[in-house]
C-alpha positions in Angstrom: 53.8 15.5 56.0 53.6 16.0 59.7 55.2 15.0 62.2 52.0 13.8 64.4 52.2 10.4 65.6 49.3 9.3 64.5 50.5 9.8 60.6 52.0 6.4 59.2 54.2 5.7 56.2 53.8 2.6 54.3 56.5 1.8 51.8 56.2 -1.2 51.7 52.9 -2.9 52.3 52.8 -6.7 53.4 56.8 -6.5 53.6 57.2 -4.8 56.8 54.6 -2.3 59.2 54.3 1.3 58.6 56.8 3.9 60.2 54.8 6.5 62.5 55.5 9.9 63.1 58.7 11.5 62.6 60.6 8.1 61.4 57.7 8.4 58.8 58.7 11.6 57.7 62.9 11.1 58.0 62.3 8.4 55.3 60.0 9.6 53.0 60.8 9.8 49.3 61.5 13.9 48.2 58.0 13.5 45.5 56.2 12.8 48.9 57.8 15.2 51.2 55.4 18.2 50.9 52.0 16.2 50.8 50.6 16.9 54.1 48.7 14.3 56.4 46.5 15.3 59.4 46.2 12.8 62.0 45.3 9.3 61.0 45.9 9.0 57.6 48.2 7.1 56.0 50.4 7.5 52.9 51.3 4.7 50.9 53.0 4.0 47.1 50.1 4.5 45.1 48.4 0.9 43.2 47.7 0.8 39.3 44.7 -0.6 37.6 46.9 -2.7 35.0 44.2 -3.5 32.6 40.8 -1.6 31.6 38.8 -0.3 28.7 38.0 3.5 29.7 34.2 3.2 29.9 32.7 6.8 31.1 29.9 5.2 30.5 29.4 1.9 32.2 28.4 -1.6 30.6 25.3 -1.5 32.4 24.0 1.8 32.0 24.0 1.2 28.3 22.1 -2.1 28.7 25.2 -4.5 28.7 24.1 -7.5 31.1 27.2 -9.5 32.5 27.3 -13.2 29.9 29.1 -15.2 28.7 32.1 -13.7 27.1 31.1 -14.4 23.8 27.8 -13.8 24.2 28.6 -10.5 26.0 30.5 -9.6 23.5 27.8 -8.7 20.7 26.8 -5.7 23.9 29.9 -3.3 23.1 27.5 -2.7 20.3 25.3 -0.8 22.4 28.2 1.6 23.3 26.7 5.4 22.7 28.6 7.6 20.2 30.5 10.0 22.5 32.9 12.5 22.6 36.2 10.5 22.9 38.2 12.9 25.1 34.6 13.3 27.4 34.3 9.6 27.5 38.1 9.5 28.8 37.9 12.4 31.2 34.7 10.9 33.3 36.4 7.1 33.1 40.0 8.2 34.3 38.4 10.9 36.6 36.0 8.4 38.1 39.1 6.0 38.7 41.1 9.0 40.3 38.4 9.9 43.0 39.2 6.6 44.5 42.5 6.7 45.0 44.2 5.3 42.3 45.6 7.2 39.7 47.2 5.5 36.4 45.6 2.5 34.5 45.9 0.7 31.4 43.5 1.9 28.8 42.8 -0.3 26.2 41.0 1.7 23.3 38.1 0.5 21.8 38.4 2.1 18.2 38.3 -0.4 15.3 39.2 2.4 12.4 42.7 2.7 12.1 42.2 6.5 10.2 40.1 7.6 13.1 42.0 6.1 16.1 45.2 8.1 16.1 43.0 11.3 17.2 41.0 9.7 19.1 43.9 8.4 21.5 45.0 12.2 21.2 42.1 13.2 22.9 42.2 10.4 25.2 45.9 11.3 25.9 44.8 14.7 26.4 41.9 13.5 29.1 44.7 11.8 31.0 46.6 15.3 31.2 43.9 17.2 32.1 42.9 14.9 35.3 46.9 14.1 35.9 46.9 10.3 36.1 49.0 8.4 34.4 48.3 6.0 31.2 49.0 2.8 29.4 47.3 3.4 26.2 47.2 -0.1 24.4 46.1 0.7 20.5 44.1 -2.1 18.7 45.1 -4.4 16.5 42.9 -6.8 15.1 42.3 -8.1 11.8 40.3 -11.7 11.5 37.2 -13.5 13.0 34.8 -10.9 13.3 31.6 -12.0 15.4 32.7 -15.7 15.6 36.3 -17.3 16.2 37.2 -19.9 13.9 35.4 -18.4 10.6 33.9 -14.6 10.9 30.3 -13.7 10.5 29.9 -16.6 7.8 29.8 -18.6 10.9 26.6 -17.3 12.3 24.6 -17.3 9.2 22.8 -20.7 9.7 22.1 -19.4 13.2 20.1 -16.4 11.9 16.8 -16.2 9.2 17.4 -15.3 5.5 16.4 -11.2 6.4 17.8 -11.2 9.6 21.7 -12.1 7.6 21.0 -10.0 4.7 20.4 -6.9 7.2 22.7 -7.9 9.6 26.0 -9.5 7.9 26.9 -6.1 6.3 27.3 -4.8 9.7 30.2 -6.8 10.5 33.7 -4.8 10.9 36.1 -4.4 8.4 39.4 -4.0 9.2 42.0 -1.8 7.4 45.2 -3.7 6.8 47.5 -4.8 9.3 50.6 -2.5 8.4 48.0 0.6 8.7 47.2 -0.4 11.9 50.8 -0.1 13.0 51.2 2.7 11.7 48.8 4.3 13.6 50.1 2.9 16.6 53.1 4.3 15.9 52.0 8.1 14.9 50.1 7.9 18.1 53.5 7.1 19.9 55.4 9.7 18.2 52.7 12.5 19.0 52.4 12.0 21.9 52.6 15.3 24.2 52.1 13.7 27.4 55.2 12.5 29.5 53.3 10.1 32.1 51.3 8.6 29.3 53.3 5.2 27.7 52.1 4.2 24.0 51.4 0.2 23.6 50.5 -1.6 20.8 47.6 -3.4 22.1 46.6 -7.3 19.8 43.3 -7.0 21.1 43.5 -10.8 21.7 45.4 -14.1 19.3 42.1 -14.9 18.6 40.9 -11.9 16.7 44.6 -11.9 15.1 46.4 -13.4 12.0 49.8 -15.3 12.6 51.3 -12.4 10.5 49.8 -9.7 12.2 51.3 -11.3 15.7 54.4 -11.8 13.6 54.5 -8.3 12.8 54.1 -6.9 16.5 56.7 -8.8 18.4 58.9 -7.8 15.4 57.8 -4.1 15.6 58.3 -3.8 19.8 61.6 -5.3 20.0 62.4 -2.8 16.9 60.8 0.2 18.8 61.3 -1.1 22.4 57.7 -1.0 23.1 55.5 -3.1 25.1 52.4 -4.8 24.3 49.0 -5.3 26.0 47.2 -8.4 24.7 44.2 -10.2 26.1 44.9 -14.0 26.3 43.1 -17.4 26.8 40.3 -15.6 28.6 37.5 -18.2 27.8 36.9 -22.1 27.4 35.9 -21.0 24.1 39.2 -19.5 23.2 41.0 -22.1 24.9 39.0 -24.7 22.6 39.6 -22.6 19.1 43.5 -21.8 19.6 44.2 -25.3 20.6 42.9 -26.2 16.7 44.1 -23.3 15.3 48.1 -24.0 16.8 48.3 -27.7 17.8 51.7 -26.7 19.5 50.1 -24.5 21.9 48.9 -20.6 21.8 51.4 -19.7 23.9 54.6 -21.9 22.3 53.5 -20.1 19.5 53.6 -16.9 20.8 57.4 -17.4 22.3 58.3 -19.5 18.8 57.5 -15.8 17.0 59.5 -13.5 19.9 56.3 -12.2 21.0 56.8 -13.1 24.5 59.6 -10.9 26.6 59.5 -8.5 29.7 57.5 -6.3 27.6 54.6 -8.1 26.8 52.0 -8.0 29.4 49.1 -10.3 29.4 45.4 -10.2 30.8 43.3 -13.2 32.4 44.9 -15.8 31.6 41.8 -17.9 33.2 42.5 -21.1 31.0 46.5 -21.0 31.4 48.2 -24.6 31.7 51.4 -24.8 33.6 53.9 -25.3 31.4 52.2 -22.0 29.7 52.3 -19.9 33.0 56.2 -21.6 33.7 56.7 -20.7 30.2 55.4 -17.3 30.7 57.0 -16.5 33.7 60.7 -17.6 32.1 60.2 -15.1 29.5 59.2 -12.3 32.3 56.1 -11.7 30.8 53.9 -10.5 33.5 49.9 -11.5 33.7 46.9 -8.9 34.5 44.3 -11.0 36.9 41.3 -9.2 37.0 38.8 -11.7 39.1 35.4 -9.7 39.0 35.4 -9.8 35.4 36.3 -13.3 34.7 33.3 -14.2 37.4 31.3 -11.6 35.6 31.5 -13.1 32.4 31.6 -16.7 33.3 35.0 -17.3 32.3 36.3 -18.9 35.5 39.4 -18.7 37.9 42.6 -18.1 36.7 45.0 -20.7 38.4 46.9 -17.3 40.0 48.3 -19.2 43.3 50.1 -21.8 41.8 51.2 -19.2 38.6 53.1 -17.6 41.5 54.4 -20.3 42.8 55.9 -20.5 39.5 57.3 -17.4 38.7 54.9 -15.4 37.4 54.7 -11.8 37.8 51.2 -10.8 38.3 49.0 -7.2 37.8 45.5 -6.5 38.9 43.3 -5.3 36.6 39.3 -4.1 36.7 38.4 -4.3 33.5 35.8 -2.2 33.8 33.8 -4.4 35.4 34.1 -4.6 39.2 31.7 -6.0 42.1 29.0 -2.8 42.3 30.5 -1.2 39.0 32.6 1.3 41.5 36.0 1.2 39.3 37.4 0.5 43.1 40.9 -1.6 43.3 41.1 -2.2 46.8 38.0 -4.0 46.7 39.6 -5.7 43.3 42.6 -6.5 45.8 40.6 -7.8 48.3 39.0 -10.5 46.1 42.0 -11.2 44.7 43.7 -11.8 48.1 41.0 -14.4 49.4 40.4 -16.3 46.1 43.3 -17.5 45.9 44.2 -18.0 50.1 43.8 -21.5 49.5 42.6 -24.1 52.6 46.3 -24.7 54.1 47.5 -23.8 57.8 49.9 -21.2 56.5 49.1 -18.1 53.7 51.1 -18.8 50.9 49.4 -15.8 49.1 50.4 -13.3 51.1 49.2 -9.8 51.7 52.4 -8.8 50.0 52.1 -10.3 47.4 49.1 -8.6 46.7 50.5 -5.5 47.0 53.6 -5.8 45.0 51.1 -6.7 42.2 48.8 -3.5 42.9 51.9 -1.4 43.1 55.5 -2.6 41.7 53.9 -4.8 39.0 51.4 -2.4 38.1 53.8 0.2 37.7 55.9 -2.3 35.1 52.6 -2.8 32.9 51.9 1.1 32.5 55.5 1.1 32.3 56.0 3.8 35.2 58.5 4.6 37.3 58.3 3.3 40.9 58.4 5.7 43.7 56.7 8.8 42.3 53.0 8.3 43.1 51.1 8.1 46.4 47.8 7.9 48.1 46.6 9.2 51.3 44.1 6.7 53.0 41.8 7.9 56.3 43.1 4.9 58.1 42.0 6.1 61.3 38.4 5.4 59.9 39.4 1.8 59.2 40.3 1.1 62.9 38.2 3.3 64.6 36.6 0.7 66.6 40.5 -1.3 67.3 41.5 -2.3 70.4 45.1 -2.2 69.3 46.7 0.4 66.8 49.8 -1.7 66.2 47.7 -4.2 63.9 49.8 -4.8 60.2 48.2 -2.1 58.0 48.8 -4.2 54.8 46.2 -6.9 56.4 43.6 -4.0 57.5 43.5 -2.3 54.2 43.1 -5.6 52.6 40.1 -6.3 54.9 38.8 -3.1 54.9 39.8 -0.7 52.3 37.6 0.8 50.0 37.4 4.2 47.8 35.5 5.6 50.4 38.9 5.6 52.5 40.9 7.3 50.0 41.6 11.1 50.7 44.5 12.0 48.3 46.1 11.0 45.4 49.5 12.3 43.9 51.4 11.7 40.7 54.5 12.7 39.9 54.5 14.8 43.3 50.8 17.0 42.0 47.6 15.9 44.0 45.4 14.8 41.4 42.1 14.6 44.1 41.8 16.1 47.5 38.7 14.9 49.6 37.0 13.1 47.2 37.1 15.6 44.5 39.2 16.3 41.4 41.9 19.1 41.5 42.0 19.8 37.8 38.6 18.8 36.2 35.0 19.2 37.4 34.0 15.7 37.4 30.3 16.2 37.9 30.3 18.7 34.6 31.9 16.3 32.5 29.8 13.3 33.6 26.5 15.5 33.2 27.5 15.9 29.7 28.6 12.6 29.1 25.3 11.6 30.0 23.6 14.1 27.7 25.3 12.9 24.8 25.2 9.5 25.5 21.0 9.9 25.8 20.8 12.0 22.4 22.1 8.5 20.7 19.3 6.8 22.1 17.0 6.4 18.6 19.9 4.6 16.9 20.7 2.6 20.3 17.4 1.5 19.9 17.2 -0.2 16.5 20.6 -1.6 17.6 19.3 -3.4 20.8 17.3 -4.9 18.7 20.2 -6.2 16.3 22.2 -7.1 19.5 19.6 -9.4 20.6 19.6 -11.3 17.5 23.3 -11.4 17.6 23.6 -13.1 20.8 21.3 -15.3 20.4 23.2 -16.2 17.2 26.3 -16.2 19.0 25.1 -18.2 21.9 23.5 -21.3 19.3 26.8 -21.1 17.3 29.4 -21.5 20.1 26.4 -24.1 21.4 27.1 -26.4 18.5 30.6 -26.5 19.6 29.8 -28.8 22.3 26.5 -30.8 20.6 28.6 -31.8 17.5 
């Protein structure tokens, strides 16, 4: 770093302004010591994307259009076979270019013999681009297509031909304990030191009592965490309130599922005594706002989960405002959804960042202080009257990826100017691409399926609320 005036230090955003100059550089942290700054920029502890689904190729571009959640769901059959490392590469190098540099990656793979080397390869993705990973592996083994039943559920909803082609389509899932086991072999090969193996209950919905059972016993055994979806929609809210009369979440603490390992996403239809419950256990909650608007899911009550206790991640979910995979923007939302219409802030700009940052850094379990990114701040107050303005309020008014110059783990830069350091981006996406468009006879007889399978979906879930 230099010792120019106009270089800040920002350790801790929201808590307290940024040093300048040469009591910027007297108190930097040794990992961040030799990253250089011209004037203007700004170096801060670097945010993490706590929850997302490594999509190198975007919902939309494969003709997923933002629904209901349950309705949306029958789209993640449109996904084009791709190379699994490729797919990887072009979602985590995306991510990197805008500043932000280690994310939860929840992996989509539903066969348990085939997912140990796919998360190798998508391991091996986060090596080569140098950010560092959650990687939550699925477990799911119930409700297929419809909570509350399986695919038997949809067949009044669809004619005689279109069951009998469609109903043998549904997934099977291999048994629970083989499932865990993969997890686990993906754990213990592992060759990548900033990447943390999760098991990752794709939601209690899509899960049997002794599969849940079986995870809380298996990460207190292994001392690993878990990355679960939970109570996203009304209609999950609706079905796990019949399916556990004392509560989802009771439940969930009545098994030893819930501890300071566990970390949960949305959370849109949490009560209070869940979130108090929640918070008591240290469990900590992913918000990710764009996608629960997205998908129609709602709000999460976040503000008054704070209030509370609750320790709280942000999370994209692959599916921000303008499909940019950018957090600050995330953040931003996030900071003025929940600003409430009193006199005073309660949710505070720090807050927000000590969600983005120290929370974050718990969820993909990291260690804190290693990581940082370089932001053109100059460009943000260009036009200022006054340069002592608190940076934590200007970057959550005015941040965006385009703002983000550098990005270091573990002490290596991991993009310089907009550009990767260790992987041609453009390359990988190109080929991505190419792939992705020689699947496109088979993506077309599926659209087709899709569209029968929403509209399925969408009368079934429908007769929830006629009956």
């Amino acid at each position: 770093m230099t010792s120019n005036e106009d270089t800040r230090f920002l350790p801790h955003p929201g808590h307290e302004k940024a040093l300048r100059g040469d009591a910027a550089q007297a108190a930097l942290p040794a990992l961040a010591s030799a990253i250089p700054l011209a004037g203007g920029e700004l170096l801060l502890p670097m945010p993490v994307n706590a929850h997302d689904h490594g999509y190198g190729i975007r919902t939309l571009d494969f003709g997923s259009l933002d629904d209901a959640l349950e309705s949306w769901i029958p789209t993640m059959r449109l996904r084009p076979r791709t190379d699994a490392y490729l797919e990887a590469l072009v979602a985590f190098g995306r991510l990197a270019k805008t500043g932000v540099a280690a994310t939860i990656h929840c992996h989509n793979s539903l066969n348990a013999a085939r997912m140990v080397d796919e998360a190798l390869e998508v391991i091996r993705a986060a090596k080569d681009v140098g950010i560092r990973l959650g990687l939550s592996c699925p477990l799911l083994d119930r409700d297929a297509w419809a909570y509350d039943g399986g695919p038997e559920r949809l067949k009044p909803f669809l004619s005689p031909a279109d069951w009998e082609a469609l109903s043998p389509l549904a997934p099977r899932y291999a048994p629970f304990k083989d499932q865990l086991a993969a997890a686990d072999a993906v754990a213990a090969a592992n060759f990548n030191p900033l990447v943390d193996v999760q098991y990752g209950p794709i939601g209690p919905q899509w899960c049997s009592n002794a599969l849940l059972e079986a995870i809380a016993e298996a990460s207190a055994a292994n001392d690993r965490r878990i990355h679960m979806h939970l109570l996203e929609s009304p209609r999950q809210r609706a079905w796990l309130d019949r399916r556990f009369p004392q509560g989802i979440v009771r439940y969930l603490d009545e098994i030893g599922f819930l501890s300071s390992r566990l970390a949960v996403a949305h959370g849109v239809q949490l009560r209070p005594d869940e979130y108090e419950l929640l918070a008591e256990r240290g469990v900590q909650l992913v918000s990710n706002p764009s996608a629960n608007l997205r998908l129609r899911s709602g709000t999460a009550p976040l503000a008054d989960a704070v209030k509370r206790g609750l320790r709280f991640g942000i999370g994209l979910d692959g599916s921000a405002f303008d499909d940019d995979q950018d957090l600050w923007r995330e953040m931003r939302l996030l900071y003025f959804l929940h600003g409430g219409r009193e006199l005073e802030r309660s949710f505070t700009a720090a807050r927000i960042f000590d969600a983005a940052i120290q929370t974050g850094a718990t969820v993909v379990n990291a260690p804190l202080g290693e990581d940082f990114t370089v932001i053109n701040y100059g460009a943000l107050i260009a036009d200022s009257i006054f340069d002592d303005l608190d940076e934590a309020e200007v970057l959550l008014n005015r941040m965006s990826a385009a703002h983000a110059k550098a990005v270091y783990v573990a002490g290596q830069p991991v993009m310089r100017d907009g550009r990767l350091v260790n992987v041609d981006f453009d390359a990988a996406r190109k080929e991505l691409l190419a792939q992705a468009r020689a699947d496109l006879p088979r993506l077309t007889i599926e659209r087709e399926r899709c569209g029968k399978l929403i509209a399925a979906t969408r009368a079934y879930y429908g007769s929830w609320t006629s009956a």
